[in-house]
MDAnalysis code that builds the backbone (N, CA, C; Angstrom):
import MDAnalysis as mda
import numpy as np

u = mda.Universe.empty(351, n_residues=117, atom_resindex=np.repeat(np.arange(117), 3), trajectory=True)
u.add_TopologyAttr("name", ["N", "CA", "C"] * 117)
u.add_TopologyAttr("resid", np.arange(1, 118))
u.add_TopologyAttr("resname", ["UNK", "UNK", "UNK", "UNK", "UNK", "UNK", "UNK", "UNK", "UNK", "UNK", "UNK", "UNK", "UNK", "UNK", "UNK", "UNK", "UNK", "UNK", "UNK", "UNK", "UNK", "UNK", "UNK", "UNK", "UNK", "UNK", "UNK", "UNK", "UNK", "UNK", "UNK", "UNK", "UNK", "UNK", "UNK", "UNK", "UNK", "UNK", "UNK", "UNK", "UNK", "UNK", "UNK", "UNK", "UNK", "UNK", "UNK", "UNK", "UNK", "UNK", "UNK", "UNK", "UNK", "UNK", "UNK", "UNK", "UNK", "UNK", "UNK", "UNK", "UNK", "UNK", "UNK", "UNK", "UNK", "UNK", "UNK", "UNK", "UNK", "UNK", "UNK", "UNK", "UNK", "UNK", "UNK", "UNK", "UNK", "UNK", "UNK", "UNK", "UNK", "UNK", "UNK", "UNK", "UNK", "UNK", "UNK", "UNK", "UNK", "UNK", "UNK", "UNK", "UNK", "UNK", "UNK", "UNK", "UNK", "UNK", "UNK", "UNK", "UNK", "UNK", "UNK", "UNK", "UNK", "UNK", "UNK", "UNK", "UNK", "UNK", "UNK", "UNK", "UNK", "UNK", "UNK", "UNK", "UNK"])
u.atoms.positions = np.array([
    [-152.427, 228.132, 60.236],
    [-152.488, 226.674, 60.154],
    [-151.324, 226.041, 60.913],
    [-150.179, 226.592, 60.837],
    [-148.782, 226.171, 61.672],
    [-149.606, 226.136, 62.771],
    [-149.890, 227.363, 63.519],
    [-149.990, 227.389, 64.822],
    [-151.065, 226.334, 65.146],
    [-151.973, 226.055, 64.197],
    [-152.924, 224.643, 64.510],
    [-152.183, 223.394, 65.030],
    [-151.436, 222.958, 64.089],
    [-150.434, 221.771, 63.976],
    [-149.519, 221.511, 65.486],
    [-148.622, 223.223, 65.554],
    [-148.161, 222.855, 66.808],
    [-148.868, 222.068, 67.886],
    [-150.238, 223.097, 68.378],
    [-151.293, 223.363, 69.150],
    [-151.506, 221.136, 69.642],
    [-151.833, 221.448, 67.972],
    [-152.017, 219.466, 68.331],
    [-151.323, 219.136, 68.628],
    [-149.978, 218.823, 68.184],
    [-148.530, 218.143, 69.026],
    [-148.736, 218.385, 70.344],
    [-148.411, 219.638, 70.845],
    [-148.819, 219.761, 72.096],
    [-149.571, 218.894, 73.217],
    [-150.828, 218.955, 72.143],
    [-151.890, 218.141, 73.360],
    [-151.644, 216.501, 72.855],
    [-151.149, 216.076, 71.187],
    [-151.116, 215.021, 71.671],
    [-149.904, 214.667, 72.456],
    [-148.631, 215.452, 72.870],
    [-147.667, 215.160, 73.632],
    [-148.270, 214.662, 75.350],
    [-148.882, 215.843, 75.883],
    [-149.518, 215.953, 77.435],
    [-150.304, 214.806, 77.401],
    [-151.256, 214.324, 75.995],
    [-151.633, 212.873, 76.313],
    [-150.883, 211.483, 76.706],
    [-149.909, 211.685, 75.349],
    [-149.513, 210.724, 75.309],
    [-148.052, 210.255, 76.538],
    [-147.557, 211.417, 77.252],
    [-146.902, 211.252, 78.441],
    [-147.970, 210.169, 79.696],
    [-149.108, 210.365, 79.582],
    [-149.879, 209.711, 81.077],
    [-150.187, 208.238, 80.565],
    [-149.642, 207.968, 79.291],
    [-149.393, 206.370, 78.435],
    [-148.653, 205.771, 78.890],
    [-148.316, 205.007, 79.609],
    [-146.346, 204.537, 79.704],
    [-146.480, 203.126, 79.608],
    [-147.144, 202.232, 78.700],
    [-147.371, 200.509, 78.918],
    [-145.935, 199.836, 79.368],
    [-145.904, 199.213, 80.309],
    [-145.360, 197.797, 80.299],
    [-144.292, 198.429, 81.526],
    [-143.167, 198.144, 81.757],
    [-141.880, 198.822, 82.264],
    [-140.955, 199.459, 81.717],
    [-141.151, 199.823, 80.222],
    [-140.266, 200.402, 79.535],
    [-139.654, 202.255, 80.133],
    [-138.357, 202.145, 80.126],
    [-137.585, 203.039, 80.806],
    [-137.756, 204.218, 80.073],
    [-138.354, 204.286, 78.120],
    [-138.720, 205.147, 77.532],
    [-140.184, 205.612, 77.825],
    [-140.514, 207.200, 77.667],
    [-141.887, 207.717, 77.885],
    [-142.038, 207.834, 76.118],
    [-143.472, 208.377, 76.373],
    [-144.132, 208.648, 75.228],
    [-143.605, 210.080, 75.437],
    [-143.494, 210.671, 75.624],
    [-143.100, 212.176, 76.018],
    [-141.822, 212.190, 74.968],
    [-140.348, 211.265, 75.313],
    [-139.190, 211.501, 75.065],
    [-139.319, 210.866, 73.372],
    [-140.019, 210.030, 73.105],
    [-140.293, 209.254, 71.981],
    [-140.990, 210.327, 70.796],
    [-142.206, 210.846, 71.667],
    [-142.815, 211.709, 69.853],
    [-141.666, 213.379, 69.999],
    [-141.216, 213.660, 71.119],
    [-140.570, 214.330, 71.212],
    [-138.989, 214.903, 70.445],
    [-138.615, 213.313, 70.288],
    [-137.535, 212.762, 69.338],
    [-137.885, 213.491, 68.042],
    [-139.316, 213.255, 67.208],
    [-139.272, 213.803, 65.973],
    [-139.890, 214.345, 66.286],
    [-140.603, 214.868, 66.995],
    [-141.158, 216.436, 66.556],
    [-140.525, 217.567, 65.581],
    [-139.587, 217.428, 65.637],
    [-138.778, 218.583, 64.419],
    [-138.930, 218.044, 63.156],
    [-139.297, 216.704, 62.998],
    [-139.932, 215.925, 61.649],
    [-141.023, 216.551, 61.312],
    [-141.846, 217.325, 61.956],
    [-143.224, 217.577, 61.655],
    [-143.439, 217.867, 60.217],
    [-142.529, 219.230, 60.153],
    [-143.141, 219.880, 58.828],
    [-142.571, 219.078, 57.719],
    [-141.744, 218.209, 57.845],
    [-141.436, 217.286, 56.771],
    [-142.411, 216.134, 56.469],
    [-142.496, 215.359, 57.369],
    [-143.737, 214.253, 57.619],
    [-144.696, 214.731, 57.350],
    [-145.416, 216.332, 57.175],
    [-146.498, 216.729, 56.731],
    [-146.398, 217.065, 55.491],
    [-145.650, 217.672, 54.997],
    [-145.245, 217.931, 53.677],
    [-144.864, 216.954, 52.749],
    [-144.121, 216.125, 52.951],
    [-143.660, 214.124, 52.556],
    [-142.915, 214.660, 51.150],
    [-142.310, 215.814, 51.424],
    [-141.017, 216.038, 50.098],
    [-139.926, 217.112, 50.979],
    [-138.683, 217.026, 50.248],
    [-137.965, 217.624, 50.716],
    [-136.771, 217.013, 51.557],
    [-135.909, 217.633, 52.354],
    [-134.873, 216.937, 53.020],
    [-135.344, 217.274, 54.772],
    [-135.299, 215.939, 55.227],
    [-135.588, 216.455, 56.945],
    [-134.437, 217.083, 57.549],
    [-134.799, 218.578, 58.359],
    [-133.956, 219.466, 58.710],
    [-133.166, 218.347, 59.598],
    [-131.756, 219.049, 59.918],
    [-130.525, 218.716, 60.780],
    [-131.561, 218.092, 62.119],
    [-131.995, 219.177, 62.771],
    [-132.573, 218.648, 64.065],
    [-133.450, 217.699, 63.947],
    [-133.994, 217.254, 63.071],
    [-134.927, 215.890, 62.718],
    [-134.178, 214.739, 62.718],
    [-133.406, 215.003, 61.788],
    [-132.616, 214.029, 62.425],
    [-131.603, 213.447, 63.168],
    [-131.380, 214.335, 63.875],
    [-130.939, 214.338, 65.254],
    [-132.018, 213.767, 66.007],
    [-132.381, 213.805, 66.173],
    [-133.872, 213.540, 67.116],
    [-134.197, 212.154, 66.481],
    [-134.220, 211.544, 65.603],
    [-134.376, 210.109, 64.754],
    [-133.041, 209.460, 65.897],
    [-131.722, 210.047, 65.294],
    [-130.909, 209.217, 65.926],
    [-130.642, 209.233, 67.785],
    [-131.976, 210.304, 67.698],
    [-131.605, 209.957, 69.592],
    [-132.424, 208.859, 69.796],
    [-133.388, 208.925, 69.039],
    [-134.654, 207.972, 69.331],
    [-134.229, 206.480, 69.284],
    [-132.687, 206.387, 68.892],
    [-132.079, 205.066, 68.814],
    [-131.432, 205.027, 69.971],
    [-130.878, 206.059, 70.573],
    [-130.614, 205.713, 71.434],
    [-131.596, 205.515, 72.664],
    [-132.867, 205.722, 72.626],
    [-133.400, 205.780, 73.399],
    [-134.048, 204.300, 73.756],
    [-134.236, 203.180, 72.844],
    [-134.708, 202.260, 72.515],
    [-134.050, 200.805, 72.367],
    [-133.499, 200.838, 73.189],
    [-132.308, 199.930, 73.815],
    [-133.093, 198.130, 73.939],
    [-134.561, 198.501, 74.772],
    [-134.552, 197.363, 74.807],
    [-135.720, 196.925, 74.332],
    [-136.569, 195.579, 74.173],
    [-138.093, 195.358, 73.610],
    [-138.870, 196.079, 74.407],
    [-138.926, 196.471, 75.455],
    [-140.184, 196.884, 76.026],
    [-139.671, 198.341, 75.294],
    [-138.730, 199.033, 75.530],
    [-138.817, 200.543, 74.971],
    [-139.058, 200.479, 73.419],
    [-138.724, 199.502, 72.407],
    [-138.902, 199.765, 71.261],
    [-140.627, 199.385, 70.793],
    [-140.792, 198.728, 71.931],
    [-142.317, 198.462, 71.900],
    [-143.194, 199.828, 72.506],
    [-142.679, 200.143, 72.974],
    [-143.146, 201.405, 73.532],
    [-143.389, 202.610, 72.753],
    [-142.041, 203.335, 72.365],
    [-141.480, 204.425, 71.381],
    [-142.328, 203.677, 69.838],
    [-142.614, 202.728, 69.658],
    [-143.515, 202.622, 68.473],
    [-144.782, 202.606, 68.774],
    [-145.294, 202.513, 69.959],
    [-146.920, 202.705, 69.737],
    [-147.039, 203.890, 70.346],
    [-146.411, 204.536, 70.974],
    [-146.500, 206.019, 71.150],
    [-146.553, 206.838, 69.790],
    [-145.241, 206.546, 68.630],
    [-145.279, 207.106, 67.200],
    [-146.651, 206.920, 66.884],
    [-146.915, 205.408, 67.049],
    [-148.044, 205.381, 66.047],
    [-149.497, 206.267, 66.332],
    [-149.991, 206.409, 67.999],
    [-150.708, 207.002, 68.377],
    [-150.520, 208.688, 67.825],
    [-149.315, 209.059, 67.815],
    [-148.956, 210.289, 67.815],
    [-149.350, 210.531, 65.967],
    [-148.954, 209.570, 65.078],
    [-149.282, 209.834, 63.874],
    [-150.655, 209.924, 63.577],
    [-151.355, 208.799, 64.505],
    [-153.014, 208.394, 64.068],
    [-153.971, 209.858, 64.473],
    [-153.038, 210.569, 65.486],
    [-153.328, 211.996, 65.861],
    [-153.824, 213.158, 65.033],
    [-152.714, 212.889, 64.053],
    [-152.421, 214.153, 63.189],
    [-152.378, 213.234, 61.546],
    [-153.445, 213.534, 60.993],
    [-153.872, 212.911, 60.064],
    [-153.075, 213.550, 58.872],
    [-152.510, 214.405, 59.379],
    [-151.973, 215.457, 57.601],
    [-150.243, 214.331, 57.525],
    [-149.548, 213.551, 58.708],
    [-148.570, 213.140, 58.364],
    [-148.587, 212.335, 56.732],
    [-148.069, 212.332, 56.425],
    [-147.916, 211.372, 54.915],
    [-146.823, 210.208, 55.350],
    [-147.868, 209.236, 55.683],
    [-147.335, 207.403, 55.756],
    [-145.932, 207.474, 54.878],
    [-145.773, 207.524, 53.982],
    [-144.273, 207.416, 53.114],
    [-143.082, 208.425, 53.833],
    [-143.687, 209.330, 53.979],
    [-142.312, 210.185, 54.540],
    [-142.245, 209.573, 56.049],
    [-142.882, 209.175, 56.584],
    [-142.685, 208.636, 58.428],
    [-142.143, 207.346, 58.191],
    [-142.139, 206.628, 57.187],
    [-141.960, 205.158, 57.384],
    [-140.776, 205.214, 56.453],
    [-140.169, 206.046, 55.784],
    [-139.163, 206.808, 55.375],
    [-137.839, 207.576, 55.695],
    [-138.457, 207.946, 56.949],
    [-137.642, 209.227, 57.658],
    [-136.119, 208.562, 57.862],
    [-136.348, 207.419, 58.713],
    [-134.835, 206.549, 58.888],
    [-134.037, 206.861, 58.205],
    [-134.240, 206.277, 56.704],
    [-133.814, 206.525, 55.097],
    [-133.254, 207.804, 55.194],
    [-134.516, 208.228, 54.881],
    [-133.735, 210.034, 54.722],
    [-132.868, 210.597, 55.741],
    [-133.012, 210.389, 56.927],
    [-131.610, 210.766, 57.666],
    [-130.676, 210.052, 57.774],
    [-130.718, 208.931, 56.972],
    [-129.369, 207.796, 56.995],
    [-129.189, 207.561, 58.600],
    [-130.168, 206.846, 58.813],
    [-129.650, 206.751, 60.591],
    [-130.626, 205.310, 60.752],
    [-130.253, 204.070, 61.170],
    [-131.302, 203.182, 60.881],
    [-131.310, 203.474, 62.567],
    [-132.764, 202.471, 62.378],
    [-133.522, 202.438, 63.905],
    [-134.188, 201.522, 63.809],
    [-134.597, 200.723, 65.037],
    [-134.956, 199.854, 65.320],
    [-136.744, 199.793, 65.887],
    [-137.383, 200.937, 65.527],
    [-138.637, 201.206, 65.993],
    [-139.250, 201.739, 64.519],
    [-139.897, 200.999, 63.611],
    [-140.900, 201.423, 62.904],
    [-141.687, 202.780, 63.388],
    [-141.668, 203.799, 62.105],
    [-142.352, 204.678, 61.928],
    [-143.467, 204.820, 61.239],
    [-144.983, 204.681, 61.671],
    [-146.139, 203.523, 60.763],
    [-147.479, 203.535, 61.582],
    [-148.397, 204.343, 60.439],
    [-149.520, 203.919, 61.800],
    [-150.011, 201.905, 62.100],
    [-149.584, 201.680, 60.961],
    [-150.118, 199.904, 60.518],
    [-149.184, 199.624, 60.816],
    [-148.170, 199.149, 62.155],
    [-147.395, 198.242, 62.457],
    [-147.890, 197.995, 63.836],
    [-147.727, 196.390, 64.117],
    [-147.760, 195.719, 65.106],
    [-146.970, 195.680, 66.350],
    [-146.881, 196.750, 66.957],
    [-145.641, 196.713, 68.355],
    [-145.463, 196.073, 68.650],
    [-146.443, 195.230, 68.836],
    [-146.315, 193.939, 69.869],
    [-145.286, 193.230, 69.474],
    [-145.191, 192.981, 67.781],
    [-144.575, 192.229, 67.344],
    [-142.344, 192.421, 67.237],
    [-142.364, 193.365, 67.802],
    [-140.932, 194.127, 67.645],
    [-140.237, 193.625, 68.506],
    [-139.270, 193.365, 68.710],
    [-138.053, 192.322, 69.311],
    [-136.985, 193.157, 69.986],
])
């Protein structure tokens, strides 16, 4: 079943790289890439997200500098979550929290990018 899960990341990664809306300097690539090490936590929705998760949360802040990238890096998440149906909504819209690292890009399949500043 792991090796399922990867398998999907995978392909939804190679999708979601040929995405890039607007001029934003962030890819979808560097964005679901950020948490990918969230996986087995976001699938599981208990527990503590490993070190490299959140590492990868707080790069994703740095990555998201301006509206078009935070508009970006969130509808890439969200595509990437709407992907993989086993994530659990509470632990993704959570994760921030749990790594004590705030960010400025909602983690959520039900949020409005458009609307992010």
């Amino acid at each position: 079943m792991k090796g399922v899960v990867i398998a999907a990341v995978v392909v939804v990664l190679a999708t979601l790289v040929l995405v890039e809306p607007g001029h934003a300097t962030v890819t979808c690539q560097q964005a679901v890439s950020s948490v990918s090490p969230c996986l087995q936590y976001l699938t599981s929705g208990s527990g503590t997200p490993p070190v490299a998760c959140c590492s990868g949360v707080s790069g994703l802040r740095q990555l998201t500098q301006t509206t078009e990238d935070r508009r970006t890096a969130c509808q890439c998440l969200m595509d990437a979550a709407n992907q993989n149906q086993d994530i659990k909504e509470a632990a993704a819209a959570g994760l921030p929290t749990a790594c004590r690292v705030q960010i400025n890009v909602p983690i959520s399949r039900s949020v409005d990018c458009n609307k992010l500043h």
